[in-house]
N, C-alpha and C positions, 0 to 999 in steps of 0.2 A: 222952606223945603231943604236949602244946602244946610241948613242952621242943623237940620235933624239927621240928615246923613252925616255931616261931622262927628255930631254925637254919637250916633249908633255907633260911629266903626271907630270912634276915640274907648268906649266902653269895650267894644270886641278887642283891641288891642292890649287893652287894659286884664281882658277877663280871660283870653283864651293859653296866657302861660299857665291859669290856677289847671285850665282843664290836658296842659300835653301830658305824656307821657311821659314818666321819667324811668328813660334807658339806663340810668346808672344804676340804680337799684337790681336792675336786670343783670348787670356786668358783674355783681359779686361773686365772689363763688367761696361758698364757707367750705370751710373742711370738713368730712366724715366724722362723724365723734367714734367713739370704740363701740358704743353698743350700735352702730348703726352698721360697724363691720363684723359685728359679733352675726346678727342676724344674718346674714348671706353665707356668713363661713360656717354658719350651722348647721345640722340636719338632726330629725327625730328617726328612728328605724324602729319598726315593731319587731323585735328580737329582744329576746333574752340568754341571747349567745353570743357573747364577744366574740368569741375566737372567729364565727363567723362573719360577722362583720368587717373585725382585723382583715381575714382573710381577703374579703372584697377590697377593699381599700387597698391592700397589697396588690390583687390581680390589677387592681386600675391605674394605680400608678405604676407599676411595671409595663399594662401594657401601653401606656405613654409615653415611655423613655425611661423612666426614674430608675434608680438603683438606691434599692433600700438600704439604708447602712444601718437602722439598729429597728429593734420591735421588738417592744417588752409587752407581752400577751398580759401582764400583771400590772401594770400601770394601763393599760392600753393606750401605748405611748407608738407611733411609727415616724422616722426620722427619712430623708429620701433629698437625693439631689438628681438634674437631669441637668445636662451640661451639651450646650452649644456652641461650634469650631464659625465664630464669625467670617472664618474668609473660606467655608463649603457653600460652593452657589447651589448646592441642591435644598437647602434647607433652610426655609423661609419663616423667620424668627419675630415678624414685625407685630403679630398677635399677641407675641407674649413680651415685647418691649415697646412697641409702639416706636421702633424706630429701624430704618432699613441696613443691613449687613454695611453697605457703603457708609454711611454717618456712622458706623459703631467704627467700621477701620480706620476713618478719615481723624477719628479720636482715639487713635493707638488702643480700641477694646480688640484682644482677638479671643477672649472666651466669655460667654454670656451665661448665667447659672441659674436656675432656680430652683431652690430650696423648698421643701419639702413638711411639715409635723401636720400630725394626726393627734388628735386626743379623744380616745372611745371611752364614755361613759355610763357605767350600769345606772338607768332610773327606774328601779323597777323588775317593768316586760318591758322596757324601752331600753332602744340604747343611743346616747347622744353624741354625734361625731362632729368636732371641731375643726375642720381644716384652714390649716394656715400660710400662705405662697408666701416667700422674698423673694424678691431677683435683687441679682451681683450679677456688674459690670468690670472684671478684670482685664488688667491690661498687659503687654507681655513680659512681666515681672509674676503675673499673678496677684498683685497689690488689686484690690478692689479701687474702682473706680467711682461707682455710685452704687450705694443698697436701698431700697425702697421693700415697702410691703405690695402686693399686688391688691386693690384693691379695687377692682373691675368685677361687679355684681356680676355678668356673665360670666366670665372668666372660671367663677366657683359653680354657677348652674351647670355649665360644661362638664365640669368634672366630676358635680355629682351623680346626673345621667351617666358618666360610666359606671359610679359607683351602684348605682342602681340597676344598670345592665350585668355587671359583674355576681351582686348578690342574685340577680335571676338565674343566672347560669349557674349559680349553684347550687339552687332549689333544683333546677331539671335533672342535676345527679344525684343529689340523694335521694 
């Protein structure tokens, strides 16, 4: 009888590493490939008017902070930055950098930026709009610190709900 309890649990000792879990495999994290960011910064719009579209995209990124610095209705091309005063404690930055005003100062950043393009494409009655976020981490030189792409799948849902509140409001005026 001990002869066969030894054995059972020399066999479970034996068998129960084929059956754990392997948490490493868990811990990897690959990176986004480009079309896996292409599909979130994308959107289809049932319009066959740019300008209208432009338009939205303009209302939304302005009413976000941005300041459009070019918009060519002919490429539908729109370029925009919005620019953050790291040491204003009224204005909490941690959403779009993932890091608190205090770490950004503690590392000489006093201006946080991000960057802006838009690409409106005729398909059609479709039009397909691209958007694309950087953030820049400058420091008080203005010398950029660190640039990244924003690549937070929310981040673009966000903003395309405005853009989609935006093209509403402007069906109820004309």
């Amino acid at each position: 009888m001990i002869k066969r309890i030894i054995l059972v649990t020399l066999i479970l000792c034996f068998a129960l590493p084929c059956f754990a879990k392997k948490n490493q495999e868990e811990d990897i994290i690959t990176p986004m490939t480009q079309l896996e960011k292409r599909q979130f910064q994308t959107r289809d719009y049932a319009s066959s008017d740019k300008a209208f579209v432009m338009k939205a995209i303009l209302n939304a990124l302005q009413d976000d902070g941005y300041i459009v610095y070019n918009a060519n209705p002919l490429l539908g091309f729109i370029y925009g930055v919005k620019d953050f005063d790291t040491s204003d404690s009224d204005i909490d930055i941690s959403k779009e950098f993932g890091l608190t005003k205090t770490r950004l100062n503690l590392n000489g950043i006093k201006v946080a930026t991000i960057e802006v393009t838009a690409n409106v494409t005729e398909y059609g009655s479709t039009m397909k709009v691209r958007i694309n976020f950087r953030r820049k981490l400058l420091n008080t030189y203005g010398n950029a610190q660190f640039i990244d792409d924003v690549d937070d799948k929310e981040f673009y849902e966000d903003f395309y709900k405005k853009v989609d509140q935006a093209l509403f409001l402007q069906k109820q005026k004309v």
